[in-house]
Every structure is written in structure tokens, then in C-alpha cells.
TORKOL-581318 format. One line per 5 residues: number of its first residue (from 1); their letters; for each residue x, y, z of C-alpha. Coordinates in steps of 0.5 Angstrom, whole numbers, plus 500, padded with zeros to 3 digits. Example, Ala and Ser with C-alpha at 12.3 -4.5 7.8 and 13.67 -1.06 7.14 Angstrom:
2
1> AS> 525,491,516 | 527,498,514
***
This chain:
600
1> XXXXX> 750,863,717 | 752,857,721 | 758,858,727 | 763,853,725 | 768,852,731
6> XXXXX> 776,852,730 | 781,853,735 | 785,857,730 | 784,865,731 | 782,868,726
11> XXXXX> 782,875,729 | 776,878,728 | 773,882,734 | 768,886,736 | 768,893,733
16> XXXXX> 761,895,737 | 764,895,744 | 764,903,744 | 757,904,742 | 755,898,746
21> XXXXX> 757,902,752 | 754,908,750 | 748,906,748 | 746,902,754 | 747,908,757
26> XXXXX> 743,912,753 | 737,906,755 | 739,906,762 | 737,914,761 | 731,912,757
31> XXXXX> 729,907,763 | 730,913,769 | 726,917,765 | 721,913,764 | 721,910,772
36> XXXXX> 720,918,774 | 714,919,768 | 711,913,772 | 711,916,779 | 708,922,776
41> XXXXX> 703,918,773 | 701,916,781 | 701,923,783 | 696,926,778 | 692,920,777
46> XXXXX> 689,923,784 | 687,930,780 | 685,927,774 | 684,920,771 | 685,921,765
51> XXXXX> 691,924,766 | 694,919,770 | 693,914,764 | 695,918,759 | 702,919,763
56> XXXXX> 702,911,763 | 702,911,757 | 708,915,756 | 711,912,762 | 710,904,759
61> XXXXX> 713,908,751 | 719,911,754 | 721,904,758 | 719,899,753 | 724,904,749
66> XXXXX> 729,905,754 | 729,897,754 | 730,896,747 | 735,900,747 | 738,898,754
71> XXXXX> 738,891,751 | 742,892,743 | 747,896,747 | 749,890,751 | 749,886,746
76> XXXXX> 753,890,742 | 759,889,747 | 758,882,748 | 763,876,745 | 764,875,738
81> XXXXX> 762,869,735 | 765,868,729 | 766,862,726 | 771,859,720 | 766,860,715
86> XXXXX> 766,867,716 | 765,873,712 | 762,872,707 | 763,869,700 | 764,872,694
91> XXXXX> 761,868,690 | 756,860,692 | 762,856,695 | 763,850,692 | 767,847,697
96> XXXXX> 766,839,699 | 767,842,707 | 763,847,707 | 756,844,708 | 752,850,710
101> XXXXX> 754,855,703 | 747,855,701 | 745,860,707 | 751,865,706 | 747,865,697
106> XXXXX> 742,870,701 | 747,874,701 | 754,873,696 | 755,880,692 | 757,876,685
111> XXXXX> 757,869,681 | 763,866,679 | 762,868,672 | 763,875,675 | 769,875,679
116> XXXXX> 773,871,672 | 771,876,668 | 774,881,673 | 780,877,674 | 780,877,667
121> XXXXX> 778,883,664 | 781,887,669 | 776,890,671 | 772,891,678 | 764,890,678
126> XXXXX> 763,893,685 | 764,900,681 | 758,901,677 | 755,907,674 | 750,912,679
131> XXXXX> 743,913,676 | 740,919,676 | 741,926,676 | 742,928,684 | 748,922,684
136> XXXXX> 751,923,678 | 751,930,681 | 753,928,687 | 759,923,683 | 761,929,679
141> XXXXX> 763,933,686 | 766,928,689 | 769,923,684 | 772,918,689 | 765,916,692
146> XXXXX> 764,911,687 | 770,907,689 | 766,906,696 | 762,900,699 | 754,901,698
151> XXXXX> 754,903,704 | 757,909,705 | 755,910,698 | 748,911,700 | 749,914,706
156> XXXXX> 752,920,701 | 746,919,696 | 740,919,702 | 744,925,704 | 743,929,698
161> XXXXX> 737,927,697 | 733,929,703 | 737,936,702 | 734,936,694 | 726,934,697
166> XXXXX> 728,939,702 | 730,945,696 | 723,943,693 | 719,943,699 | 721,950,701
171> XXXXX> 720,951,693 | 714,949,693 | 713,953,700 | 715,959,697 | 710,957,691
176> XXXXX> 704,955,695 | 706,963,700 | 705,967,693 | 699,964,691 | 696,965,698
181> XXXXX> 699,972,699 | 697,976,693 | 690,974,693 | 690,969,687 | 685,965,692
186> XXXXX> 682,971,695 | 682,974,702 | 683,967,706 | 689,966,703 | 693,970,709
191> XXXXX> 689,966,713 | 690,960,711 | 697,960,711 | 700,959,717 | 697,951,715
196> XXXXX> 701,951,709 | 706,952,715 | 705,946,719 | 704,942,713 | 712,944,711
201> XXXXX> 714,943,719 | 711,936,719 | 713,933,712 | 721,936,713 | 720,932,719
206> XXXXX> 718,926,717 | 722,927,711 | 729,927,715 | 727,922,720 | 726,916,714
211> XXXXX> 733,919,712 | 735,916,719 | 732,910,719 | 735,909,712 | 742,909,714
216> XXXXX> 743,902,715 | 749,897,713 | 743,894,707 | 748,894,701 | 742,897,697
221> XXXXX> 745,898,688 | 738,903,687 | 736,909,692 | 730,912,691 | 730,919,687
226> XXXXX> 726,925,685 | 725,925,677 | 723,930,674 | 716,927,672 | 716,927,679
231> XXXXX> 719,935,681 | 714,937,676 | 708,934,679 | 710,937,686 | 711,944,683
236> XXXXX> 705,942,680 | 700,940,687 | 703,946,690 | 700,951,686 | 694,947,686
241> XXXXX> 693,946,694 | 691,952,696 | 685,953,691 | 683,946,695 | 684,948,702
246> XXXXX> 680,955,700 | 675,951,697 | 675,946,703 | 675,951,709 | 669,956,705
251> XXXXX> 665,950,705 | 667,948,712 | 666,955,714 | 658,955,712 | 657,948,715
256> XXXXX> 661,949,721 | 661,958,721 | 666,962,720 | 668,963,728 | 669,956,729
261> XXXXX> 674,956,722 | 677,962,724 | 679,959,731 | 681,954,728 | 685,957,724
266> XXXXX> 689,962,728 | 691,956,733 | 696,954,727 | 699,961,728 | 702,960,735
271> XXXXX> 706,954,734 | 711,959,730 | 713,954,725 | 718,959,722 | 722,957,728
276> XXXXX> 722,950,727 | 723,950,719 | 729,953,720 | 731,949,726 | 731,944,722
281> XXXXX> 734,946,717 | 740,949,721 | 742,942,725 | 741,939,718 | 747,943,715
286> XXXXX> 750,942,722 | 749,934,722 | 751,934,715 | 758,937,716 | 760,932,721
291> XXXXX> 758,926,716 | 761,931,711 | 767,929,715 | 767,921,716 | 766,921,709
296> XXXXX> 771,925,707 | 777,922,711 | 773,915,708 | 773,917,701 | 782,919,703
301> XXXXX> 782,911,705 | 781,909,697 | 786,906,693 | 782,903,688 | 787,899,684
306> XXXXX> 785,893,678 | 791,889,678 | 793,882,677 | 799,877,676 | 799,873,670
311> XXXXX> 802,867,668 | 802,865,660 | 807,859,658 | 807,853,654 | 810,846,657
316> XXXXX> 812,839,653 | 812,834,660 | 811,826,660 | 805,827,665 | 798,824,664
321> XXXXX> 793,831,664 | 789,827,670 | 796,827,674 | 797,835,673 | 788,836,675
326> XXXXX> 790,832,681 | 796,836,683 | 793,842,682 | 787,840,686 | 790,836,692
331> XXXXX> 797,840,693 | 798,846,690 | 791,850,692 | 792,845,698 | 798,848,699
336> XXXXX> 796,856,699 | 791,855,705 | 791,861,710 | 791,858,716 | 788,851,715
341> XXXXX> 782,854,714 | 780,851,706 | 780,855,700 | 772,859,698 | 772,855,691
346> XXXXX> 767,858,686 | 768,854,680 | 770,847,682 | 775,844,677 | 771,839,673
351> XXXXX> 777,837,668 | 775,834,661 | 778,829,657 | 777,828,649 | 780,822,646
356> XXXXX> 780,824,639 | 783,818,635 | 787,812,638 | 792,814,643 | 791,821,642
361> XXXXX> 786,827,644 | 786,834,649 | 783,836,654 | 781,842,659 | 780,844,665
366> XXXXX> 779,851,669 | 777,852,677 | 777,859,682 | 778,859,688 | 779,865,694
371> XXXXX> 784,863,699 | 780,864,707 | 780,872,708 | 785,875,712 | 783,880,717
376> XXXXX> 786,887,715 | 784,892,720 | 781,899,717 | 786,904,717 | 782,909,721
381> XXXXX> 786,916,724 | 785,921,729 | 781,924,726 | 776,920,723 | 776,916,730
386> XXXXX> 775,923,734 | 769,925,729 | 765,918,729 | 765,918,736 | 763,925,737
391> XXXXX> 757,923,733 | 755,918,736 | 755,921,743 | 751,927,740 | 746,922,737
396> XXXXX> 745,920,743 | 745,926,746 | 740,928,742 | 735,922,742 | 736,923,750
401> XXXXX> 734,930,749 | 727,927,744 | 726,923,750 | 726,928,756 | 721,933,750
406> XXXXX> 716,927,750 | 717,926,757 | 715,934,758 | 710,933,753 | 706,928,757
411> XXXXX> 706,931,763 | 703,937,758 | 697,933,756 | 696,931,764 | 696,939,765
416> XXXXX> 691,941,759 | 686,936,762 | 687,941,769 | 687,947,765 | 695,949,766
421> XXXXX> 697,948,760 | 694,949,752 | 694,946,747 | 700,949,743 | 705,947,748
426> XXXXX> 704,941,747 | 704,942,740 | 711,945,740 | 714,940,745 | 712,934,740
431> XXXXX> 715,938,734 | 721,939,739 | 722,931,740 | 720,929,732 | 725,934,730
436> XXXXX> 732,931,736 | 729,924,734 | 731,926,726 | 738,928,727 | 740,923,733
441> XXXXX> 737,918,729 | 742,921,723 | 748,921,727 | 747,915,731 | 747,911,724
446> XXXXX> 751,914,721 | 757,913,726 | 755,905,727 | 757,905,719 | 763,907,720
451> XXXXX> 765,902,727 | 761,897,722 | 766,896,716 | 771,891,716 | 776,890,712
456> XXXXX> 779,884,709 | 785,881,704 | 785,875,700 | 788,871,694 | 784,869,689
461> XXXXX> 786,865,683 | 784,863,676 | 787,856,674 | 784,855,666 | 789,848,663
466> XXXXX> 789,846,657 | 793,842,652 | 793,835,647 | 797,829,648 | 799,822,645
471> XXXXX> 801,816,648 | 807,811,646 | 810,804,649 | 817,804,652 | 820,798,653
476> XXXXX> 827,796,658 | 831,789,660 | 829,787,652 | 837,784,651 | 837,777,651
481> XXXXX> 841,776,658 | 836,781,662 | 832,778,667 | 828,783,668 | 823,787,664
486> XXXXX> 819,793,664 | 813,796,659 | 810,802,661 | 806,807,657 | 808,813,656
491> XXXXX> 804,819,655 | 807,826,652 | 802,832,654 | 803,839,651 | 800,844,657
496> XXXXX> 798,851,655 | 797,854,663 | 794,860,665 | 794,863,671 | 791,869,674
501> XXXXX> 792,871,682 | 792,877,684 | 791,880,691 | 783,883,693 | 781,887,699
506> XXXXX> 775,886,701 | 769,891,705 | 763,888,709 | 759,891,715 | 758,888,720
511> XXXXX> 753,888,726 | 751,885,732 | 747,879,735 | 746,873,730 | 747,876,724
516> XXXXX> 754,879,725 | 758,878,718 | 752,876,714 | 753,881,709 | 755,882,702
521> XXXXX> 763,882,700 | 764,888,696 | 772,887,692 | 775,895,693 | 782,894,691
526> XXXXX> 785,888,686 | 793,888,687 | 798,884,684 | 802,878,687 | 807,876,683
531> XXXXX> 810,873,689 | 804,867,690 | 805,867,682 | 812,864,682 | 810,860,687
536> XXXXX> 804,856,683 | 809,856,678 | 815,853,682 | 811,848,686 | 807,846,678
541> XXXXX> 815,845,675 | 817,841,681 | 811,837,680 | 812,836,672 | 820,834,673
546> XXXXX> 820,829,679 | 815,825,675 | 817,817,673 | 816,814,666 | 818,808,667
551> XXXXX> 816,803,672 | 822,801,677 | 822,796,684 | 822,800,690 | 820,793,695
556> XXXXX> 826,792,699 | 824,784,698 | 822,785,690 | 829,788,690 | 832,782,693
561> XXXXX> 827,777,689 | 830,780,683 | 838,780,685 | 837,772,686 | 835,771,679
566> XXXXX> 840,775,677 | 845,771,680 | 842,765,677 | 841,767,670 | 849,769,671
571> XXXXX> 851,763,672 | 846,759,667 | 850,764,661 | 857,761,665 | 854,754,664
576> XXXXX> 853,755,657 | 859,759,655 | 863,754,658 | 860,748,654 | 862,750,647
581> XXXXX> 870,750,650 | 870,744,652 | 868,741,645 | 873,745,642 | 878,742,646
586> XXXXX> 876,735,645 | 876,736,637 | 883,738,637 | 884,732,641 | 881,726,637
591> XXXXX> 884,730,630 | 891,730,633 | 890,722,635 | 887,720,628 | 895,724,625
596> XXXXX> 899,719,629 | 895,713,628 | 895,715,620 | 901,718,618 | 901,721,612
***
């Protein structure tokens, strides 16, 4: 989304500077790390080629990794740029003044024909129904989930999920250990176990890190679930497995002999694998209480309320339908501005006129606008304040602690070259990284989704207009003495508004660099406004009553203009009255001459 500058202060700021800090830390350890596994590489390069390169190898992954890290922390603390057109819009913005709506359309939540059936359906969208079993569960334990953002609903559900393929792994486990231990594959199965072992370390690891690496701010509808279909599948692949990995080892036994398998077996023995399922298991439980937590003191936050302010009347006014169109367009939304800044308009208010028979018709006309988002500071306690920073430094702490076990790792591999170290413990610092890196990664997502959410408060309000209306002639100065004359043509509009508003706040995660607030805008709560209600009305009914009818001089010049003939008119219509008494006169003259001169 383009940066729009204006020099009124929207109030968004950068939420990231705290992890920022933190993270740059951690690269800046990371780095340390990294500069120290390449002096060693320098001092055992003398011992063993090797080894030496193979401890640069380390050092170049552990400083390219310190650097990244290093770098998203200092630009998380770094100025927010944020324009006038951000967030992000509900819905495609059909505004005159925002030319760069068509790059926020990746990104807006729902489409106009959404958000009015919302207003008028009282209904929120943004709640839709879990598919599955495991979230329907979920859902069902925790009713309030369902009025979270997407986030924070994923963030739960992956939880859940990663706990349910966690269940059926160990099933399967314990499926494989029956098969294997009770001689259905013969005696090769106490001996082939320990594999199976090393397989569930490495798929539950695997498995919590992509957990980790999911927990992201994407607002994604679906997340990934285990069907039965797909459960039965795995119950299935479990039983079948150690007859495979029988069959497999009895040929390789006659191909490669039975000392060299047997050896190779044996190796998966010592890493002791007990220890690292339930490792993982028990800072699993723990990483989740802590989330546990968050999501907790989040889901108390919600108040998920659908309400709006209507407004249904009827009014006989001499107004033109273009005039009220025209009002509404250009001074009443104008006039609910927050800011200056222009309202989101998501359907532009294109108004009809049908003429149906001379001098009458109807007509239409609707619009849906959003007034510019408010920031609304996230109400955020101790508590939860406390917990999501606790995580996000254990996490790091964490990451810090994988880092110093590949670290130790390297220099294991350089000692197995010299003969100082096996095989084994290599193995087991490997496992010990992947392990710290999973839960670290889990934390530090987490925790950056919860400083992401920001929250905001606008009005949106659907305008729909319609009525009927007739035109008649008015005439005034009609009188014979009148100067003047005025004809207008007066159109008498029966209006039937309806007016909906209601007051919405709004989530969307924000993130750093670039890309900050580009991400959907999800409606949580709708409240009534009644207050901004009355004030539409009024300014409509102002409107509507100081409307002229019938045309009048307001020229200072016309109205001098129109004096003066008035003036002269007068003095006509005295001219003319006073003939006729003069006539008069000279009649009972000459009639009263006639009677002297011929008496009767």
C-alpha cells in the first residue's frame, strides 16, 4: 500500500519496539557465537582440514543467522511509516481520493454486498463455523475462541492440532512397540526398535517446529486437520511398518552380514530417545500453558455485540431527488469525516431517476461508507503484558540456547575427525538444537502475535433512498399593477430514507518493514450509535426545510433595478387614475353651462 503523507497525526505507532530490542539482542548473541565458532575453526584447521572447514561452515550458518536476526530486530524499533490510507479497508474502496485502492484488494476481508448485509441482517461475518473435529472440540471447550480474529483462532487450533498428531504418534508408537515386542515379526523386533524410537524423536520434532513456523499473523479461514481417513491411515502404516523394516533389515543382513546391521542397529540405542520424547512432550505442555495464558486473558477482552441504529421515516418535502443525492453526497458524509481524512466509500452512491409519465417518476439511490478508522488502543493488563513478555524472552532464550547446541555440535564433528568425540553425541546435541529451536520458535510467534493486534473504531453507515415525485408550476407578480414576475417549477418529493450506522471495531495485525498494516481488517464487535444517527437526521431535516421554492432577487443592483420600476409603474398607475377625474369634472361643467343658457 502506497505511503500517503499528511501532516495530521493519525496516532499509530510502533507496537514492535520491545521485541525489537529483544531480538537484536539475541542476533547480537548469535553473531558472538558465530565470530567465536570461527576463531576455532582457525585453531583445529592445524589438526585437521576437515575439521576446520567444517567448523566454517558452522560459523558462516550461525553468523548469517545472527545477522538476519540482528537485522528484523532493528528494523522492528524503527519509525512507523503510516500513511492517511491506512489500515486497510474493508471492503474495495471506491473513493475519487484514493487512487491506490486496487493494491490494499489483496488484502480486504469482504466485499461490499457483505458488509450491508451485515448492517442489515445484524449479523457478523467475521464468526464462521469450525470445520472439523478437533476444532469443533476445541470451540466447544472454549466457546469465546470463535469471536477471535483469525490469528489468534489458528494460533489455538495449530496448538490443538500439533497435541492431536502428537496423541496419534505415540499411538502408533505403542501400536509399532506391540508388534515389535511380542514377537509378531519374530526376533528382530527387540532389535529393531530402538529405530522406531528415533523415527517418533524426529517426526515430533519435525512436527512442533512447522507448528512454529505456522504461527504467523497470515489470517488463514481453513487450517490443516487429521481426518479420520487419514487417522485410520496412520493406525494403519504403523502396523504395517515393522513388517517392512523387518523384511528390510533380513535382506540387508544377507547383502551387507549380520555383524555390520547388528552394529548399526545398536547405534540407535545409545541416543536414548526416551529421554528426548518426553522432553519434548513436557516443554510442549509447558510452552502451551504459557500460550494457554495469552489466549485466556485475550478471549476475556471480547465483547461481541451486533448492533446498529436505524432510522425508518417518511417525508413530503419540495426538494428535486438530484438535490437530497447531492446533500447527502457532498455535506452530510462530508461532514462526518474523522480528521479530514475522506471517508472508505465501498459502494458509491450512483442515484437513479425513472420519469414514468409526464411531470412524475421515482427514484433511488443507496451508498456505504466508513468513516477513517480510529486507533483504539488494545486493552492490554498486567498480566497479559507480563506473560507475553515473559515469552518472548524465553524464546529467545531458547533460540539462543539451540544456537550454542549447534555450536557445540560443530565442534563435535571436528572432534570425531581427531577421535574425541562419537557419533552419538553429535546426534544427541543435534537433537537437543532441534528440540530448543521448536519451542523457541513457538514462543517467539506467538508472543509477536499478540504486540501485533491493533485495534480500531469507526462508523459505517448505509444510506438507501427512495420516493416518487410530481412537478407543478407556481406563479407570483401575477396582478395587473405587478412589475415583477416569477414562474418556477416546483417538484414535490415523497422521500422514504433508510439509514443504518453503527459503531465497529475493527482487528488487524500489524508487522514491520514495508508491509506493516497490510492485512485484512476483521469487524469483532458492532455497537449502536444513535448519537451520529440523530445527527444525519438533523443535518437531512435542516436541509430539507431551508430549501427556496420560489426564485427571489438577491442582487443588490437587480434589487435597485426592480425598485426603480416599481417606482415608475406607480406613478403611471397615478397618471391614469387621475385622467378619468378630470373628464369627470369637465362634464358637470359644460352640463351646468347648457342649463343656464336653456332654462327649462
Amino acid at each position: 500500500m502506497a505511503f500517503d503523507y499528511g501532516s495530521i497525526d493519525l496516532g499509530l505507532k510502533n507496537p514492535f519496539k520491545t521485541e525489537g530490542k529483544i531480538t537484536a539482542a539475541r542476533g547480537i548473541v548469535i553473531i558472538c557465537l558465530g565470530v567465536y565458532a570461527l576463531f576455532a575453526a582457525a585453531s583445529s584447521v592445524s589438526h585437521s582440514t576437515f575439521s576446520g572447514w567444517v567448523m566454517i561452515l558452522f560459523a558462516l550458518g550461525l553468523l548469517a543467522s545472527g545477522i538476519m536476526t540482528t537485522y528484523r530486530g532493528i528494523s522492528a524499533t524503527l519509525k512507523y511509516f503510516v500513511g492517511r490510507n491506512h489500515p486497510t479497508s474493508l471492503a474495495h474502496n471506491h473513493s475519487n481520493t484514493s487512487e491506490h485502492a486496487y493494491q490494499e484488494d489483496t488484502y480486504v476481508a469482504y466485499s461490499e454486498g457483505t458488509i450491508t448485509d451485515m448492517l442489515v441482517g445484524r449479523k457478523n461475518a467475521t464468526f464462521v463455523e469450525p470445520k472439523g473435529f478437533l476444532a469443533h472440540t476445541l470451540h466447544s471447550i472454549f466457546p469465546s475462541l470463535i469471536y477471535m480474529p483469525y490469528p489468534i483462532r489458528n494460533l489455538a487450533q495449530r496448538l490443538c492440532a500439533a497435541w492431536a498428531n502428537t496423541a496419534v504418534a505415540l499411538l502408533c508408537y505403542g501400536l509399532v512397540a506391540f508388534i515389535s515386542l511380542t514377537g509378531f515379526i519374530g526376533i528382530l523386533g527387540k532389535q529393531i526398535f530402538p529405530v522406531y524410537s528415533v523415527v517418533l524423536t524426529l517426526g515430533l520434532m519435525v512436527m512442533w517446529i512447522l507448528t512454529g513456523l505456522r504461527l504467523s499473523r497470515m489470517a488463514d479461514t481453513r487450517v490443516p486437520r487429521l481426518s479420520n481417513s487419514e487417522f485410520i491411515r496412520t493406525l494403519i502404516a504403523a502396523a504395517v511398518l515393522p513388517v517392512g523394516i523387518g523384511l528390510v533389515l533380513k535382506l540387508s543382513m544377507v547383502v551387507a552380514g549380520t555383524t555390520r546391521v547388528t552394529n548399526f542397529i545398536s547405534y540407535f540405542s545409545k541416543l536414548h530417545n526416551s529421554v528426548f520424547i518426553a522432553a519434548i512432550i513436557v516443554g510442549a505442555a509447558l510452552v502451551t500453558l504459557i500460550l494457554a495464558l495469552m489466549l485466556n486473558k485475550r478471549l476475556s477482552l471480547s465483547n461481541p455485540k451486533v448492533e446498529v441504529s436505524e432510522l425508518r421515516e417518511n417525508w413530503q418535502e419540495s426538494v428535486h431527488p438530484n438535490e437530497i443525492f447531492i446533500n447527502l453526497d457532498n455535506l452530510v458524509m462530508a461532514n462526518r469525516r474523522y480528521k479530514e481524512v475522506p471517508n472508505r466509500v465501498y459502494k458509491e452512491l450512483k442515484p437513479t431517476l425513472n420519469e414514468q409519465v409526464q411531470a412524475k417518476g421515482s427514484f433511488t439511490g443507496e451508498t456505504l461508507q466508513e468513516v477513517q478508522p480510529k486507533y483504539k488502543e488494545v486493552e492490554v493488563d498486567q498480566a497479559l503484558n507480563s506473560t507475553r513478555i515473559f515469552s518472548l524472552i524465553s524464546g529467545n532464550l531458547l533460540l539462543i540456547g539451540a544456537a550454542v547446541a549447534i555450536l557445540f555440535s560443530a565442534l563435535s564433528i571436528a572432534g570425531v575427525v581427531t577421535g574425541g568425540h562419537t557419533v552419538t553425541k553429535v546426534t544427541q546435541l543435534f537433537f537437543i538444537a532441534c528440540i530448543l529451536n521448536a519451542l523457541g520458535s513457538i514462543l517467539v510467534n506467538a508472543s509477536h502475535l499478540f504486540f501485533a493486534e491493533m485495534m480500531f473504531e469507526s462508523n459505517v453507515m448505509y444510506l438507501k433512498v427512495e420516493g416518487t415525485f410530481t412537478e407543478s408550476k407556481i406563479s407570483t407578480g401575477n396582478s395587473i399593477h405587478d412589475s415583477t414576475r416569477s414562474e418556477n417549477i416546483l417538484v414535490r418529493s415523497s422521500i422514504t430514507p433508510w439509514i443504518i450506522v453503527s459503531r465497529i471495531v475493527s482487528s488487524s495485525f500489524a508487522s514491520s518493514g514495508s508491509n506493516n498494516l497490510e492485512h485484512p481488517r476483521f469487524i469483532l464487535e458492532m455497537h449502536k450509535n444513535d448519537h451520529e444517527l440523530d445527527s444525519i437526521r438533523s443535518d437531512l431535516i435542516t436541509f430539507l426545510k431551508d430549501r427556496e421554492s420560489i426564485a427571489s432577487i438577491t442582487s443588490q443592483r437587480d434589487l435597485m433595478n426592480t425598485s426603480q420600476i416599481h417606482e415608475i409603474n406607480k406613478q403611471t398607475r397615478a397618471q391614469n387614475t387621475a385622467i378619468p377625474h378630470r373628464e369627470e369634472e369637465m362634464g358637470g361643467y359644460i352640463r351646468r353651462q347648457e342649463e343656464e343658457e336653456y332654462p327649462q
